[in-house]
C-alpha positions in Angstrom: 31.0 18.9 -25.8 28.0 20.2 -27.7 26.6 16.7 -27.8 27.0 16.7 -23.5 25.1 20.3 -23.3 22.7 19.3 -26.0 21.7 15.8 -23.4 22.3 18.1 -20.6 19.6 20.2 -21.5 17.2 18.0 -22.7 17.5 16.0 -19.5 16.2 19.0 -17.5 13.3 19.6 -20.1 9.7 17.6 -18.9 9.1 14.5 -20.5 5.4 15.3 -21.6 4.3 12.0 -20.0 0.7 11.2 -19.9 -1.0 11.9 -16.6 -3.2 9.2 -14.8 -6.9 9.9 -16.4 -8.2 10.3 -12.8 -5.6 13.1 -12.4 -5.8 14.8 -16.1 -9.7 14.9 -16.2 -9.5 16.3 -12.8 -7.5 19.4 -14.1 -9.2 19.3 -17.5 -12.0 20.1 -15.8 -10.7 23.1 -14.2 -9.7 24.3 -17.2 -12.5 24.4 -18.8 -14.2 26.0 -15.7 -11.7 28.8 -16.0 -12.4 29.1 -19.6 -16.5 29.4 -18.8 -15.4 32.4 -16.6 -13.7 34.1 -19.6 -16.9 33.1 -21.5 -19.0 35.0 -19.3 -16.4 37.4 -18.3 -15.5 38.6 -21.8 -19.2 38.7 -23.0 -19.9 41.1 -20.0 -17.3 43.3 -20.6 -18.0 43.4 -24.6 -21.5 44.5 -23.8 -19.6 47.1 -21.1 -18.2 48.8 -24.2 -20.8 48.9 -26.0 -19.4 46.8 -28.9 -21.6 45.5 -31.3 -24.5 42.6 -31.4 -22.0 40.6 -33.9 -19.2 41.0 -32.1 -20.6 39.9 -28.5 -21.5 37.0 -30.3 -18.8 36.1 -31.9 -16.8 36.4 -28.6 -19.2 34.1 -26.7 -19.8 31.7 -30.0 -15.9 31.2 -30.2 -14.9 30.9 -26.5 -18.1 28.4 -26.0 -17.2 26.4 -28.5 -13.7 25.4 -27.9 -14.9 24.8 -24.3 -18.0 22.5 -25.6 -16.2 20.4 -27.9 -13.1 20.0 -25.1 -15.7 18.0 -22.9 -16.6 15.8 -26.2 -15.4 12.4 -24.9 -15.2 10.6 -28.4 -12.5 13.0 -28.6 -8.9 12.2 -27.5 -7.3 13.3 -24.9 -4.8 15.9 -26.8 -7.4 17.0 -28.9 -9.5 17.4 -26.0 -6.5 19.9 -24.3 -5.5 21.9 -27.7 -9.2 22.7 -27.8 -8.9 23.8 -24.5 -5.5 25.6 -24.6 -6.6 27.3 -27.9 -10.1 28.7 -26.3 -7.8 30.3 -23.6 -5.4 31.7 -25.7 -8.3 33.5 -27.6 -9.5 35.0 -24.8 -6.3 36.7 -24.4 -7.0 37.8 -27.7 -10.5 38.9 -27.3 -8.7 41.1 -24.2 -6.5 42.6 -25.7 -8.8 43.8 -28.5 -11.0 45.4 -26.5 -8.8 47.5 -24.4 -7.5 48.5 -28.0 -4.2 47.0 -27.7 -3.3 47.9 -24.3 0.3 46.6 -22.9 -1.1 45.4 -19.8 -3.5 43.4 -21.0 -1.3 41.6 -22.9 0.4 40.3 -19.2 -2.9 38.0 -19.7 -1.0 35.4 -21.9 1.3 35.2 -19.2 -1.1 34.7 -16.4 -2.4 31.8 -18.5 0.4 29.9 -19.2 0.7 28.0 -15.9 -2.7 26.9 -16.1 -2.0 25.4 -19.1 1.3 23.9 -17.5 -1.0 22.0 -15.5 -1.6 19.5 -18.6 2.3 18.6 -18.2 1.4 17.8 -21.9 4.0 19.8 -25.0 1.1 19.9 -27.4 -1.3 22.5 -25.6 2.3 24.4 -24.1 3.6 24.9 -27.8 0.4 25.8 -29.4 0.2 28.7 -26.5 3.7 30.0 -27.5 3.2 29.8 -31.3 -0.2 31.1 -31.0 1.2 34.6 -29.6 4.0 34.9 -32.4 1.4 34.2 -35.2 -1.2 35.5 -33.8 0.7 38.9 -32.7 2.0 38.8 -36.3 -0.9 37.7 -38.4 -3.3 40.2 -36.7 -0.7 43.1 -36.0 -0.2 43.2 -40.0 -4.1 42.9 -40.4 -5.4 44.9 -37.0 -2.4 46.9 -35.9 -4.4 49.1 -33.9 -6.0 45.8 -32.1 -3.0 44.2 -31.2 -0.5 47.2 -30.4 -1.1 50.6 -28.9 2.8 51.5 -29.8 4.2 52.8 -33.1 6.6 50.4 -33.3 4.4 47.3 -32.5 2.2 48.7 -35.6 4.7 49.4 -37.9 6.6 46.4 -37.5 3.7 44.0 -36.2 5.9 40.6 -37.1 8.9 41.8 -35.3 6.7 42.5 -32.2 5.0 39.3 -32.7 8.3 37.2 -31.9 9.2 39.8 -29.0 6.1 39.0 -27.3 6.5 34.9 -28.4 10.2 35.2 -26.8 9.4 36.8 -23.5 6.5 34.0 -23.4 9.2 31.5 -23.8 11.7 32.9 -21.1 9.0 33.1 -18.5 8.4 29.4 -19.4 11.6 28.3 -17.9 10.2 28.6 -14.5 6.9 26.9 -14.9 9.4 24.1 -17.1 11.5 23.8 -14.0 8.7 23.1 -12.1 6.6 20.5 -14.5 10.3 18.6 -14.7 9.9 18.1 -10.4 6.4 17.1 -10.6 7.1 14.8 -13.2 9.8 13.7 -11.1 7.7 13.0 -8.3 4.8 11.2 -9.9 7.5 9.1 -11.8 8.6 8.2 -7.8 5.2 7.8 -6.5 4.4 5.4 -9.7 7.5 3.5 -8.5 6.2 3.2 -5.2 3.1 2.8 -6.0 4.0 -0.1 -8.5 6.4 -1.6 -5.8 3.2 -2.3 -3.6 1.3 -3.1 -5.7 3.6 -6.7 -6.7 3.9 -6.6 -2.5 1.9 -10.1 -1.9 1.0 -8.6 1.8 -2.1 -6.0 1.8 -1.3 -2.2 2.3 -3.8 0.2 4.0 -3.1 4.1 4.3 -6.5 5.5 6.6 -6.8 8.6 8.1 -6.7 9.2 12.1 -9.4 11.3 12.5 -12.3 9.8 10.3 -10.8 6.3 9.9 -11.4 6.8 6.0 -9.3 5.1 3.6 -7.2 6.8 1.7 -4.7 4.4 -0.1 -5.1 0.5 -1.0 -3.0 -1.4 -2.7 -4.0 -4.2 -5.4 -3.5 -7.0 -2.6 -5.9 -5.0 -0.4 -8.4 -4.8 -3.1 -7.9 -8.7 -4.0 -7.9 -10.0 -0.3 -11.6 -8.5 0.6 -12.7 -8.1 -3.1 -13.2 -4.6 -3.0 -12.4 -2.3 -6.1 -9.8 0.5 -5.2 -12.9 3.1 -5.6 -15.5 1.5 -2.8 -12.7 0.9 -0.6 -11.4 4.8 -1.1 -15.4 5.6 0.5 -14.9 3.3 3.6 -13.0 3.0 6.5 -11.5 0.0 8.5 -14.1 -0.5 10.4 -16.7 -1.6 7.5 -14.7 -4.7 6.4 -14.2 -6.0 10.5 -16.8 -7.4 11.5 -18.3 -6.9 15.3 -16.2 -3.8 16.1 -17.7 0.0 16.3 -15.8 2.6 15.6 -15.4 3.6 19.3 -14.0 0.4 20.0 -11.5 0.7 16.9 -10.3 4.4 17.8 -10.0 3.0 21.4 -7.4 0.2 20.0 -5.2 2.8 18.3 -5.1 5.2 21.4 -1.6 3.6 22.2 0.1 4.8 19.1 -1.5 8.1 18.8 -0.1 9.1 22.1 3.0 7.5 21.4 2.8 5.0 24.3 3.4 2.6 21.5 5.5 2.1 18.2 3.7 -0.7 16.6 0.2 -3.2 17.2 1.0 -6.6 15.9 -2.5 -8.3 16.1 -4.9 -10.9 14.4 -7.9 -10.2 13.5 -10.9 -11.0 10.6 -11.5 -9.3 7.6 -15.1 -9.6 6.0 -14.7 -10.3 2.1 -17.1 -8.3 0.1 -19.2 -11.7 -0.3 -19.6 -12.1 3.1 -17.2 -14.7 4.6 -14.8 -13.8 6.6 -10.8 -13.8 6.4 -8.2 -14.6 9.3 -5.6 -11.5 9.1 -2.5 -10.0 10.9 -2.1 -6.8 11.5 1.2 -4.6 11.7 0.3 -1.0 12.4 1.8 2.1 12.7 0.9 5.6 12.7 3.3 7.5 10.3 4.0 11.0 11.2 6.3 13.5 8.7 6.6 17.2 9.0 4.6 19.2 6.4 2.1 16.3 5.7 -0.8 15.0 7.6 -0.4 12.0 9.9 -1.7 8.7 8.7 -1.7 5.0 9.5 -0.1 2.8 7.6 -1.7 -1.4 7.9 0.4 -4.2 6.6 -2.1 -7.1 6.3 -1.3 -10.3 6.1 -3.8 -13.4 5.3 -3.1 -16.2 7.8 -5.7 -18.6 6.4 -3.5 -21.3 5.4 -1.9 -20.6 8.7 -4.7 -21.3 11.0 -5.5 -24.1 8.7 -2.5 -25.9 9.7 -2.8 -24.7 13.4 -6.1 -26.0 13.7 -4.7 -29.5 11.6 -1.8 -29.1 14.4 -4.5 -28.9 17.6 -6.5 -31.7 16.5 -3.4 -34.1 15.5 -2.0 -33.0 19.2 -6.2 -33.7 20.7 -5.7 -37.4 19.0 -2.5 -38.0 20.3 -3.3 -37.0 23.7 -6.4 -39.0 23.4 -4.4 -42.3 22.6 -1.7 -41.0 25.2 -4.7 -40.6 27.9 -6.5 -43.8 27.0 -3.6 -46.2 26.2 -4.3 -48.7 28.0 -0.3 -49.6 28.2 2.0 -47.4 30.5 3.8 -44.6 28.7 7.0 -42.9 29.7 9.0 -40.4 28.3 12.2 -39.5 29.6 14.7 -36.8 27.9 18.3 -38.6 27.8 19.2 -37.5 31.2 17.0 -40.3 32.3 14.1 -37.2 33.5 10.3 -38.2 33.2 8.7 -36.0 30.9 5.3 -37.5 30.7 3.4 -40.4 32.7 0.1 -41.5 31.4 -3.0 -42.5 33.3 -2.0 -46.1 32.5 1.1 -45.8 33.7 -0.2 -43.7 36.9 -2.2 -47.3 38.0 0.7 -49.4 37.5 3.4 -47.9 39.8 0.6 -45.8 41.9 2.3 -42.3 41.6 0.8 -39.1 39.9 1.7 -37.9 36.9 2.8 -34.5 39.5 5.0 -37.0 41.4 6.7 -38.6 39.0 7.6 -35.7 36.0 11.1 -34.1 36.6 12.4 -37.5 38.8 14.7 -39.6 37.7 13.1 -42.3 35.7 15.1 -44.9 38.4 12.7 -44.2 40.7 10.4 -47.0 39.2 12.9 -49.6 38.9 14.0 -51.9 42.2 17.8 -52.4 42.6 20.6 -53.3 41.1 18.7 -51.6 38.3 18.2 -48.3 40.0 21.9 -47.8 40.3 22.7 -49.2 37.6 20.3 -47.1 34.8 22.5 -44.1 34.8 25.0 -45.9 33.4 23.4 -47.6 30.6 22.2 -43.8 29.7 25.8 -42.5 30.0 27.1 -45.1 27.6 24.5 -45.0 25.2 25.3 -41.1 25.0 29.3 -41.9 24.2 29.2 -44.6 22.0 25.8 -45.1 20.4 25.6 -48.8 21.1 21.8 -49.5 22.0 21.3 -52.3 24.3 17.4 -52.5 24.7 16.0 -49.8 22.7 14.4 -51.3 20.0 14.2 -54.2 22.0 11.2 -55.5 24.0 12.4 -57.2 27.2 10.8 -58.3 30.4 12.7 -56.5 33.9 10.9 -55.7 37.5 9.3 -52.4 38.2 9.3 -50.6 41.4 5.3 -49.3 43.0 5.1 -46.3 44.7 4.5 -48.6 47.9 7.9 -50.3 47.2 6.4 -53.8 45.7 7.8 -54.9 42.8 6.2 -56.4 40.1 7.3 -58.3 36.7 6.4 -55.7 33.3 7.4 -55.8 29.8 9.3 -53.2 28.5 9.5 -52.0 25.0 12.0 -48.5 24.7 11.7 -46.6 21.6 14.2 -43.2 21.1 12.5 -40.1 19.5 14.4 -37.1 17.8 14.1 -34.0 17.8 15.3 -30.6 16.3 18.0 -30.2 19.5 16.6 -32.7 21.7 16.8 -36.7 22.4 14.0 -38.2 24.1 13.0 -41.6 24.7 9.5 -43.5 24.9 9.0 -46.6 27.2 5.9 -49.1 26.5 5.5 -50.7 30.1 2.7 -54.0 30.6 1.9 -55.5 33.8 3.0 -59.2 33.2 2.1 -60.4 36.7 
């Protein structure tokens, strides 16, 4: 039972993971700004009450130095942040001195501790809890009068000192509370963000209302070799080539007012080297109450794609080519005996168009008894499978568009498809 409430609770404490750098220099930064102020502040007000040369500098010497050393880079970073966490703290101290031990200016601690929260680091949060109990100890025994402005606190400074470390602990469980859901959070967003990242399509996040960028993922950054930062300073518009911005806003009018869901499109996208990459585009404008609307782009590269389509055009160009310029009659029917195609060749032989012809009965080129009769060797064919001439090349009688017959070759070949059955006749004048 102890054991479960022991796990409990340590479940609900923050882990002290280590922020991104981006994100802890960010707030280290602040930090050390807000210690500057109590540089300046503290020195101002020492020379306010008229406390000694040695004194002002000592305040400013102390403070400055904790803040100077926190921005030395050879440093780590949780060297860097006890630095930092210990220059605020003895400001507090400096404070409190000066108002000569004053209760309410002891409520500084306490407005300092969720800055220092901010670090969602254990190291610089202890150190500003044990540095009130020793410190309201050590320099109660020495400097009563500095630290306390009560009997009691004076007469008993150590006792005071872990009164004042307690209630700094209790009005930690708030800010802890809090650190635990942002930790939370970043731990889902680093999921999310991880989860795109392995994605193999491209992600773009841009704003509506400057177009800038304002999330890539690693396939983004690969496909138009741009680092995460220079594409976080551009917008869509720099990396398609021939297209303003007008022209790009004009585009996404339909889903800003809703007309439509989704664009599916293909477009380019210039590499950072210049040449330029075949893309499709999903997009979608992503709206969710409390948070600014964005659009979200799921870009696909369709090289290899248009690489085969192109492969596919010119095979069908060659074949269409050989179809065109046989200079043999070719017919296709489907197994219903209906003309498909009729080449050029084939047009001069029986003296009908290709318009004529496709979507007739391919019995209207043959003479009797084989126009009533070709129906029937199609019908059998179907139910048993037993090929009489396909395969074959035999010589029958074809049938002109002017009704004279004339002696051809045949030659029938049988194609198939996915779903479909066709078949391919050879025909040569043999006249």
């Amino acid at each position: 039972m102890i054991q479960r409430a022991f796990a409990l609770v340590l479940a609900m404490l923050p882990r002290g993971s280590l922020l991104p750098d981006e994100v802890w220099l960010q707030r280290h930064r602040w930090l050390g700004a807000l210690l500057w102020i109590h540089v300046g502040g503290l020195s101002a007000y020492a020379i306010w009450e008229g406390r000694p040369l040695s004194e002002i500098v000592t305040v400013f010497s102390s403070l400055a130095a904790c803040v100077g050393l926190s921005g030395w880079t050879l440093l780590t970073r949780q060297v860097r942040s006890l630095l930092l966490s210990f220059g605020l703290m003895t400001s507090s101290v400096w404070l409190v001195h000066f108002s000569g031990g004053y209760i309410e200016m002891h409520f500084h601690y306490f407005a300092l501790l969720p800055f220092l929260a901010m670090y969602q680091s254990w190291p610089p949060f202890l150190l500003a809890i044990a540095y009130v109990g020793i410190q309201h100890g050590v320099g109660g025994f020495l400097w009563p009068s500095h630290i306390y402005n009560h009997p009691a606190g004076v007469a008993h400074p150590f006792t005071w000192g872990l009164i004042h470390a307690g209630f700094l602990s209790v009005s930690c469980i708030g800010l802890l509370i809090s650190w635990r859901a942002n930790e939370k959070a970043m731990e889902q967003l680093t999921r999310f963000h991880y989860t795109l990242d392995q994605t193999l399509d491209c992600v773009f996040m841009f704003a509506p209302d400057t177009l800038r960028i304002i999330y890539c993922n690693r396939g983004a950054c690969a496909q138009v070799g741009y680092s995460e930062a220079e594409l976080l300073t551009m917008t869509p518009v720099d990396i398609k080539p021939e297209i303003t911005p007008e022209q790009y806003q004009a585009m996404l009018q339909p889903l800003c007012d809703s007309r439509q869901s989704k664009l599916t499109f293909e477009t380019l996208h210039r590499h950072k080297d210049g040449h330029d990459i075949p893309v499709e585009i999903s997009l979608q404008l992503v709206r969710q109450a409390g948070e600014a609307p964005r659009y979200v782009a799921i870009v696909r590269d369709i090289s290899e794609r248009k690489h085969l389509e192109a492969h596919a055009l010119e095979r069908d160009a060659q074949l269409r080519a050989l179809f065109d310029h046989a200079v043999d009659g070719i017919i296709t029917i489907t197994d219903q005996g209906l003309i498909e195609s009729f080449n050029p060749a084939a047009e001069r032989l029986f003296g009908y168009t290709a318009a004529e012809v496709v979507g007739q009965n391919v019995k209207l080129l043959m003479p009797e008894p084989y126009h009533s009769e070709h129906d029937g060797y199609l019908s059998n064919y179907r139910q048993t499978g037993t090929a009489k001439i396909i395969g074959i090349g035999r010589e029958v009688i074809g049938r002109r568009k002017d009704g004279s017959t004339f002696p051809l070759e045949l030659g029938v070949s049988e194609i198939k498809l996915d779903t479909r059955r066709l078949f391919t006749g050879i025909v040569r004048d043999i006249t």
